[in-house]
Backbone as CSV, one residue per row, in Angstrom:
resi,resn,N_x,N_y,N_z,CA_x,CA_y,CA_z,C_x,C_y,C_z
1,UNK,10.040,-7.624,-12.629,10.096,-8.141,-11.270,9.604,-9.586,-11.270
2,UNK,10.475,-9.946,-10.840,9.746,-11.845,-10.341,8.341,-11.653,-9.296
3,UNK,8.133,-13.166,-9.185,6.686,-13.552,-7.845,7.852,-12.236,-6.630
4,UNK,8.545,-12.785,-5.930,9.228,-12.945,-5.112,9.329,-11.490,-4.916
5,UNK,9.853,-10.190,-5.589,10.047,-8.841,-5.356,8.626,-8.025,-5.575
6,UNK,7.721,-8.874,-6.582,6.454,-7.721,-6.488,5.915,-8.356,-4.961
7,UNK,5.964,-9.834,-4.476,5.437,-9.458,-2.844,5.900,-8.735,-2.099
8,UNK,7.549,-8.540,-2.004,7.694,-8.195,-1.284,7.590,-6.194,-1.155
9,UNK,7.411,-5.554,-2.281,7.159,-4.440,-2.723,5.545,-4.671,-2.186
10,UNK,4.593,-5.052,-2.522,3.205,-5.234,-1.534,3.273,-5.237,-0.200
11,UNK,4.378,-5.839,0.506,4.186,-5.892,1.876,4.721,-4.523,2.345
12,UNK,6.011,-4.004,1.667,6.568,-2.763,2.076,5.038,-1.817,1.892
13,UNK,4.610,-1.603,1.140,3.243,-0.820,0.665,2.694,-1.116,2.054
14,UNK,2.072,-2.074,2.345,0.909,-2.056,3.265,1.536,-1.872,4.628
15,UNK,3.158,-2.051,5.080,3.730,-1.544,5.871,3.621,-0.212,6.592
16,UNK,4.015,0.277,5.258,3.727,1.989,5.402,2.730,2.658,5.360
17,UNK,1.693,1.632,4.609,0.429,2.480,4.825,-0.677,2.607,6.781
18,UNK,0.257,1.493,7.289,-0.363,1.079,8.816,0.663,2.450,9.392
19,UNK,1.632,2.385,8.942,2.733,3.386,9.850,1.439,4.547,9.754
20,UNK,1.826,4.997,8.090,1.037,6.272,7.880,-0.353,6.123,8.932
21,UNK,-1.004,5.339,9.010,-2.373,5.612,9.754,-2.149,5.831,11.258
22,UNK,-0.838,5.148,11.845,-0.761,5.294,12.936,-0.198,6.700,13.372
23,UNK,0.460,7.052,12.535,0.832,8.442,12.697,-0.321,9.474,12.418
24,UNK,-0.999,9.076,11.413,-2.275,10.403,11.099,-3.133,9.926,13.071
25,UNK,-3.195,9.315,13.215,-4.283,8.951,14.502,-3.515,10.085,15.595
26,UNK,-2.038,9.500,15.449,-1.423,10.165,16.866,-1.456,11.858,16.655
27,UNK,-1.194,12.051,15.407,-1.220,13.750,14.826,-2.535,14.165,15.736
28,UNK,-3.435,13.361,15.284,-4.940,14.320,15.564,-5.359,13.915,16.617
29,UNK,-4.855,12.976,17.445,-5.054,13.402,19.087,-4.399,14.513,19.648
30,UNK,-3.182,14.609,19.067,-2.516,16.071,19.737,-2.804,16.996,18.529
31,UNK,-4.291,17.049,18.257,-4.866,18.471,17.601,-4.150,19.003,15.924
32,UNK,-3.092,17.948,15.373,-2.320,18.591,14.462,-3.409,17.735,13.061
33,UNK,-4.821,18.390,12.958,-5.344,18.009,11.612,-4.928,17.928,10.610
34,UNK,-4.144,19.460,10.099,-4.031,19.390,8.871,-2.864,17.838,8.432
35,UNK,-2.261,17.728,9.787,-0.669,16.454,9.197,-1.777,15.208,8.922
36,UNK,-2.771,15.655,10.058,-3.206,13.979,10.203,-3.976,13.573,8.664
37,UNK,-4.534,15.070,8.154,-5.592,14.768,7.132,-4.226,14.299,5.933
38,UNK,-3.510,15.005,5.754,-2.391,13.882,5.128,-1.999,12.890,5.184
39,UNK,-1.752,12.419,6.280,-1.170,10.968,6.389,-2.214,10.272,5.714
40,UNK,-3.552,10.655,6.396,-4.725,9.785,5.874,-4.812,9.699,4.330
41,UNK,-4.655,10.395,3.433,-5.155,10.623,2.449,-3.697,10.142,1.570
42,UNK,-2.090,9.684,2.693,-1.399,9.199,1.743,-1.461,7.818,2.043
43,UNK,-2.450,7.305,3.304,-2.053,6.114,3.541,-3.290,5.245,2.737
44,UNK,-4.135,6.265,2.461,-5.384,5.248,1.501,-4.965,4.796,0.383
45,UNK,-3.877,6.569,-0.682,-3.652,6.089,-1.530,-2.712,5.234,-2.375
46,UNK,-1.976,4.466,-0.735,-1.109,3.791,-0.946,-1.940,1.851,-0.907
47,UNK,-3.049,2.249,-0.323,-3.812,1.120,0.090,-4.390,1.001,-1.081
48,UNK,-5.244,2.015,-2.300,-5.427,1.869,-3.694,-4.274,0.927,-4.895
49,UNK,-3.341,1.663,-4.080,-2.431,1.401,-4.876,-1.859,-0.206,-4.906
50,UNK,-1.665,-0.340,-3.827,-1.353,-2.164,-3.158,-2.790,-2.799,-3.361
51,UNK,-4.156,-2.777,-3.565,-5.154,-3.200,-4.095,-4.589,-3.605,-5.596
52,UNK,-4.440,-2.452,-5.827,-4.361,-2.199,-8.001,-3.073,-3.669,-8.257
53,UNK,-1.541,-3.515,-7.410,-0.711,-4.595,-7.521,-0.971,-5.484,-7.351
54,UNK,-1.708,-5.719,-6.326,-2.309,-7.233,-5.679,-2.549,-7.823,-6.988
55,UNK,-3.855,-6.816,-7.132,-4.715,-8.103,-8.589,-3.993,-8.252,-9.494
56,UNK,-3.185,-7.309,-9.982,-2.161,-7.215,-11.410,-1.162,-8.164,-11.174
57,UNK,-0.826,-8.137,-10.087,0.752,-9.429,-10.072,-0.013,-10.846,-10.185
58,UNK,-0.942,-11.320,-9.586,-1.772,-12.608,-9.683,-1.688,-12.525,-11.237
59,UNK,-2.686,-11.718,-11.507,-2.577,-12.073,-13.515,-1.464,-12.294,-14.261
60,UNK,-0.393,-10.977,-13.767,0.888,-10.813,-14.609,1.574,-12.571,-14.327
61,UNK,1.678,-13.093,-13.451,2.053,-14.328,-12.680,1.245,-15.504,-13.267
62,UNK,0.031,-15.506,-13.355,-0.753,-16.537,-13.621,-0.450,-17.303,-15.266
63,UNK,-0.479,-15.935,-16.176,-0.352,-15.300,-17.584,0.827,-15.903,-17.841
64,UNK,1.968,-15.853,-16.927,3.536,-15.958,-17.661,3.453,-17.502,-16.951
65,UNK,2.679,-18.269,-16.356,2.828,-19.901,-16.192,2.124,-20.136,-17.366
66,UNK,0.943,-19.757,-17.684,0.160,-20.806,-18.843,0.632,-20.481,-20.236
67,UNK,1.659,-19.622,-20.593,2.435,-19.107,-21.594,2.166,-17.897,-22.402
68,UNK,1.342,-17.389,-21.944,0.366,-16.353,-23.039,1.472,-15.123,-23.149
């Protein structure tokens, strides 16, 4: 992947991870825990996950300008 597709694969990530939260919130006002405790628990580990790319594309990026 170039600069250009791993951002934009980060932004889709953190996209979905706001959807996911907004949906776990609305679940568990209308009482549906068990969906909401999912959403939650897929929208963190999508937020781990877009953390982990973040730092890795800076390096992978940084690495392939100074030639290494």
């Amino acid at each position: 992947m170039n600069k250009y597709q791993d951002k934009e694969a980060a932004m889709d990530d953190y996209s979905h991870e706001k959807k996911l939260g907004a949906d776990g919130r609305y679940e568990l006002e209308h009482g549906k825990k068990d969906d909401a405790k999912n959403d939650f628990d897929h929208a963190h580990a999508l937020k781990k996950d877009a953390h982990y790319d973040a730092i890795h594309r800076v390096l992978k990026h940084s690495r392939k300008n100074r030639g290494y």
